[in-house]
N, C-alpha and C positions, 0 to 999 in steps of 0.2 A: 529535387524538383517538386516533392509534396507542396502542394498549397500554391504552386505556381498560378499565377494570373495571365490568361496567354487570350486574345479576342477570338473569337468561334472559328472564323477565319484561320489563322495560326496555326492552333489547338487541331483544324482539321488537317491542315500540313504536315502537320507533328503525325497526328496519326498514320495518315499516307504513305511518308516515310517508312516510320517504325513498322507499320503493316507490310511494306516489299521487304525490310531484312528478316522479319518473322517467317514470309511467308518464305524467302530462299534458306534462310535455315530449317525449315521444317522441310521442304526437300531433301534436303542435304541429309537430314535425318530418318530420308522417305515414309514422310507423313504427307498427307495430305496439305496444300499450303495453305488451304484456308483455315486451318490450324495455328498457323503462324499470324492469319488476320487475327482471331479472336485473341489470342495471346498477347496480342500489339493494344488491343482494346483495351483487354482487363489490367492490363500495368497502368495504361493511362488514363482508367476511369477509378470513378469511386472506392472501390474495392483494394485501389495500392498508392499510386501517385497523384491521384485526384488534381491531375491537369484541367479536369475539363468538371466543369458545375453542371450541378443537375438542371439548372437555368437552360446552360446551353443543349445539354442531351433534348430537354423540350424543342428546343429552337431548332436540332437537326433531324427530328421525328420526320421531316416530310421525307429528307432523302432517301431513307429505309424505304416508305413508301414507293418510290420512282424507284429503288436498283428490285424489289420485291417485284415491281409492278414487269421490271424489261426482262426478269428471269421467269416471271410468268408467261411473258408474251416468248421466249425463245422456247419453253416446253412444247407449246401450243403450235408453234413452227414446225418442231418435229415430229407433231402426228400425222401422218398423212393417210388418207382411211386404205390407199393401197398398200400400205407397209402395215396397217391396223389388221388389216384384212388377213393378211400372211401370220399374225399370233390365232387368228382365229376367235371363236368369240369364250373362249375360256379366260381373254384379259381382264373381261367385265364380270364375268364369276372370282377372278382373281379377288378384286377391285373389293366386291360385296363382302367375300369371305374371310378376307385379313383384316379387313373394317369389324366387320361382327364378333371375328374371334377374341380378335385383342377387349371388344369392350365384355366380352361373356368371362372370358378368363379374368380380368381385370377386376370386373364386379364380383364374379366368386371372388376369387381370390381374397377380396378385400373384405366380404360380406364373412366370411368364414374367420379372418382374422380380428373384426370390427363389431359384430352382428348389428350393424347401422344399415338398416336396406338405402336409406336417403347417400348417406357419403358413398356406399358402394356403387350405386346405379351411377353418381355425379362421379366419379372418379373412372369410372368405366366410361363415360359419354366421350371424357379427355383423351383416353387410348388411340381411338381409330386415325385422331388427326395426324399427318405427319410434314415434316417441313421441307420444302420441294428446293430449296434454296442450297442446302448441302449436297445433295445428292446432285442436282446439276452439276453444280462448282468440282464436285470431281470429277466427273462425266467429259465437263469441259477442260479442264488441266489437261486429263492422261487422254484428248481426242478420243472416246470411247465411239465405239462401232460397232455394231454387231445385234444379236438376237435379244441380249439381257436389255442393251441398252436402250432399244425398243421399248419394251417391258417396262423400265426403269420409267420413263420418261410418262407414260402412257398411267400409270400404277399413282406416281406422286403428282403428277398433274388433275388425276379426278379424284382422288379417295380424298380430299377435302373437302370436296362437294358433300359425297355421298358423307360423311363426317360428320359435318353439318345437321343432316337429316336426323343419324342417329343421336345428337345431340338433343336435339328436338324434343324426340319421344322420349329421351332418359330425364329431361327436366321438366318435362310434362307428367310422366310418371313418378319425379320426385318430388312435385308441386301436390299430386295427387296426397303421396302419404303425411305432406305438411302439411296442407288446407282441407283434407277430407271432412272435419267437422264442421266446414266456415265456410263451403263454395261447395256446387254443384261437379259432382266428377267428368259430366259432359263438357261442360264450362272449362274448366280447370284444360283438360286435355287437347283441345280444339280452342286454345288461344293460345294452346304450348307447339302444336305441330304445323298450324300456318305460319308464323315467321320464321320456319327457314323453309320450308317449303319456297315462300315469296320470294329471298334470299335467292336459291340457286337458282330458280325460274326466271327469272328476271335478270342475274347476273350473265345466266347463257342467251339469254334474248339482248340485253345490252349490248355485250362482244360483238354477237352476230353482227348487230346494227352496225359498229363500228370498224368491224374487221370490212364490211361492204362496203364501205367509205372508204375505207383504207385504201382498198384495193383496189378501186376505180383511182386513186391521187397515185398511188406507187404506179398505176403502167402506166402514165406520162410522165415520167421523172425517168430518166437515165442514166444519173449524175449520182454515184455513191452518198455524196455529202448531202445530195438532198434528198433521199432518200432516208437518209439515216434522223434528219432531222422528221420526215414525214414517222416516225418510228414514233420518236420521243415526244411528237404530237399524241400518237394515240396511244400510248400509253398512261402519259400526263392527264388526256382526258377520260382514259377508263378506271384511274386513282379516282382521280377527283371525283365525276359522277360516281364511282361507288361508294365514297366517301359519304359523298353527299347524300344519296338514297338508302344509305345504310345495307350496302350490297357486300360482294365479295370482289378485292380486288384482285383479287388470282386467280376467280375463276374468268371475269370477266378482261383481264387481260392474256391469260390464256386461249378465252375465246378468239379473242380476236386475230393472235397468231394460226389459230386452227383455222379458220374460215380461211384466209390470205392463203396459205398453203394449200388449202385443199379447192380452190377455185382459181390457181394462178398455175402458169405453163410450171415448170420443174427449175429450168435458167433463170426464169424470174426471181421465185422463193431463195435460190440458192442465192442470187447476187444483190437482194436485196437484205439478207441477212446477216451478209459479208459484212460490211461495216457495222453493227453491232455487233459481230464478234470482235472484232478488232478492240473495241473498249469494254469487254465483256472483265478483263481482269481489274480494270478500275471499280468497274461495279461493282466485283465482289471484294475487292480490299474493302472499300467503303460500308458495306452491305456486311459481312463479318465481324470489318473493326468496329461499327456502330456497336452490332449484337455484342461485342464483346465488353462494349463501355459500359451497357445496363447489367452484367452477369451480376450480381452482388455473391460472390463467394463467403460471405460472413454466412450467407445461408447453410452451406452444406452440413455443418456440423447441426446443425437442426431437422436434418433430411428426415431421420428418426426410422423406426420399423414399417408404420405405412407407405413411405417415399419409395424404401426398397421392394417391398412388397410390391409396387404400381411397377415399377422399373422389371422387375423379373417378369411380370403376369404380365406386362405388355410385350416386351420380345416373344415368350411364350407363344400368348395369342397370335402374334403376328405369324412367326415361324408355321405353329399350325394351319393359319388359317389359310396361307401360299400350299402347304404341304396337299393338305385335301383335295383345293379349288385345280392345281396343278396335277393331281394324278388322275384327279378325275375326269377331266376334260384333256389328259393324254399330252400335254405338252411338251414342248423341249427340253432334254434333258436339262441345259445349262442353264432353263430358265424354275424350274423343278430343286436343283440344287442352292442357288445364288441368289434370285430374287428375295428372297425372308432378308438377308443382311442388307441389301441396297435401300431398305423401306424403315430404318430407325432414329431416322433425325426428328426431333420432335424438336418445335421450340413455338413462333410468332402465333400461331393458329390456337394453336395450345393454351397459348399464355390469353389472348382475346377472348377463349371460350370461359375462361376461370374467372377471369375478370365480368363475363357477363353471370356468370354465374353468384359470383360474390355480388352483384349491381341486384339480380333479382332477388337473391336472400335475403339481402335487406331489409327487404319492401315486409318481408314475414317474421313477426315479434316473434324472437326464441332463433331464428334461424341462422343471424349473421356470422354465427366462431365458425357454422360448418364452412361459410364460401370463404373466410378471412382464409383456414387451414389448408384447401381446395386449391387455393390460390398462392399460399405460400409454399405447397410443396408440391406444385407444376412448375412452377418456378427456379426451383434447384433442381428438380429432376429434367429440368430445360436442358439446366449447366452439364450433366450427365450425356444425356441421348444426344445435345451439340458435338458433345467428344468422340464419341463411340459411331454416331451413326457414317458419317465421313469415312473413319477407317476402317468400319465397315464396309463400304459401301467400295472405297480402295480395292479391301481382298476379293471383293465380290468380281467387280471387272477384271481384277488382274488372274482371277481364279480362271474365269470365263476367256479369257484369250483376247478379250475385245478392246484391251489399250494401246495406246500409237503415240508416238512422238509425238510432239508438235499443236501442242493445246494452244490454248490464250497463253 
């Protein structure tokens, strides 16, 4: 099948397919199934059978976007500030603390292997993001319930935000030790920490906006299907406009599930969410076997000692950073033991930040190998934390007691 020529159409059939026997063999092998999506990807992308041209991967770029955007907006569903309320406010110390740790561990770590303060700090900024797309998807298969799942849900829904921030200040701080002789350090700093600042602010004001709209069109609808298309409306336009304003499309599809649930009766949320659970396993066949078609596995053997390095200092940090935020603030036990493993998928967030990071190197004579390397080895360490963090995130719930028959 190497070299086959199948039209994008087709090519996405193929995948479809191949993506449900992957994902019931990886059952069957009780793994995680969307193990069996990415697995369905990388045989039939670039990397093995090269069914599908990089031509067409461009051409299906949006629907990542759209399954990205309705796994954002179902995170956002499930926070509701009463059930927020009951972890207490040790979630949002959580939130801070495993953000922070992983980039403090991450940047030693790398600083002490490297003595580059520039690639440490920029390598450290990478850490905190994590990718909220695996963690659902098992969440959703094994019907998770319960205290972690909470946690879970609440934990990878905002630490991309806060992510974000600390991104900010690490490559305004690594702009610093590049431009110190050639720009003002006021200058330098303060055109590094307003765009994401702008970024989340505007992306949780966006949601708002839209989740209010939302919510006023779903309580005259009654009707599952039209409903569900009232869904794929505001999703499609919290992609796009943050597309377009250069926002975040997770947080602000997020948002918008957060507002809708936290200002709609209980029967409403629940029955208007129903039918987007119902297609919620399409979404992540497609949403997996995409991610699985750009892995380029030629990388891994290039991972090298900094890759692994990033890969340990960031579980580390993560692990710690739950550890502390969680004893200190007295939490539940099962969210004290499990929550560190549910928080290790790294990949889409990760990958965008390297890529803006190589985009601004650039622009700085001498600078461009550090983002080119930055960028190539977030990239394999993607293909990594995609594997681990899901079967993770598996023993995590089934450790906790919180899984149930009867997923998507």
């Amino acid at each position: 099948m190497a070299g086959l020529h199948l039209s994008s159409i087709s090519a996405l059939g193929l995948l479809l397919i191949c993506g449900y026997g992957g994902g019931h063999l990886a059952r069957r092998l009780k793994l995680p199934a969307l193990l069996g999506y990415l697995a369905a990807g990388v045989l039939l992308g670039p990397s093995a059978l090269k069914v599908f041209s990089r031509e067409q991967l461009r051409q299906l770029e949006f629907i990542t976007s759209i399954a990205l955007g309705c796994i954002a907006f179902v995170i956002g569903s499930e926070l509701q500030l009463s059930s927020l309320k009951k972890l207490g406010r040790g979630i949002a110390v959580v939130i801070v603390a495993e953000s922070l740790m992983a980039f403090v561990v991450v940047a030693g770590a790398l600083f002490w292997l490297t003595q580059d303060p520039v690639l440490s700090l920029l390598f450290g900024a990478m850490a905190p993001a994590s990718a909220p797309a695996g963690t659902v998807a098992v969440i959703q298969e094994y019907n998770a319930k319960g205290t972690l799942t909470k946690a879970l849900y609440t934990v990878v829904g905002f630490d991309d935000g806060f992510a974000v921030i600390i991104f900010g200040f690490a490559l305004a701080l690594a702009k610093v030790f590049l431009l110190s002789a050639s720009a003002p350090l006021a200058q330098v700093v303060l055109q590094g920490l307003w765009q994401p600042l702008r970024e989340t602010g505007l992306s949780f004001v966006l949601g708002a906006g839209l989740g209010g709209f939302f919510s006023l069109l779903v309580r005259r609808e009654a009707q599952a299907p039209d409903r569900l298309i009232i869904i794929f409306w505001a999703v499609l336009s919290g992609v796009g406009l943050a597309e377009r304003w250069h926002l975040s499309p997770i947080l602000v599809c997020m948002m918008v599930g957060f507002f809708f649930v936290n200002v709609s009766a209980t029967y409403l949320a629940r029955d208007t969410r129903a039918p987007l659970q119902q297609v919620l396993g399409l979404i992540f066949v497609l949403f997996f076997g995409l991610a699985g078609l750009h892995f380029e596995v030629a990388l891994l053997p290039d991972l090298g000692l900094v890759g692994l390095v990033y890969i340990l200092a960031r579980v580390i940090g993560k692990f710690i950073g739950v550890w502390l935020a969680t004893h200190f603030c007295r939490m539940a036990e099962v969210i004290r033991r499990y929550l560190g493993f549910g928080i290790l998928s790294q990949a889409g967030v990760a990958i965008g930040l390297a890529l803006l990071v190589k985009q601004e190197l650039d622009k700085i004579p001498g600078a461009g190998l550090i983002g080119t390397h930055i960028l190539s080895t977030i990239t394999a360490t993607s293909i990594i934390f995609e594997i681990i963090g899901p079967l993770a995130a598996g023993y995590a719930l089934k450790k906790a007691g919180e899984t149930r028959k009867g997923g998507y």
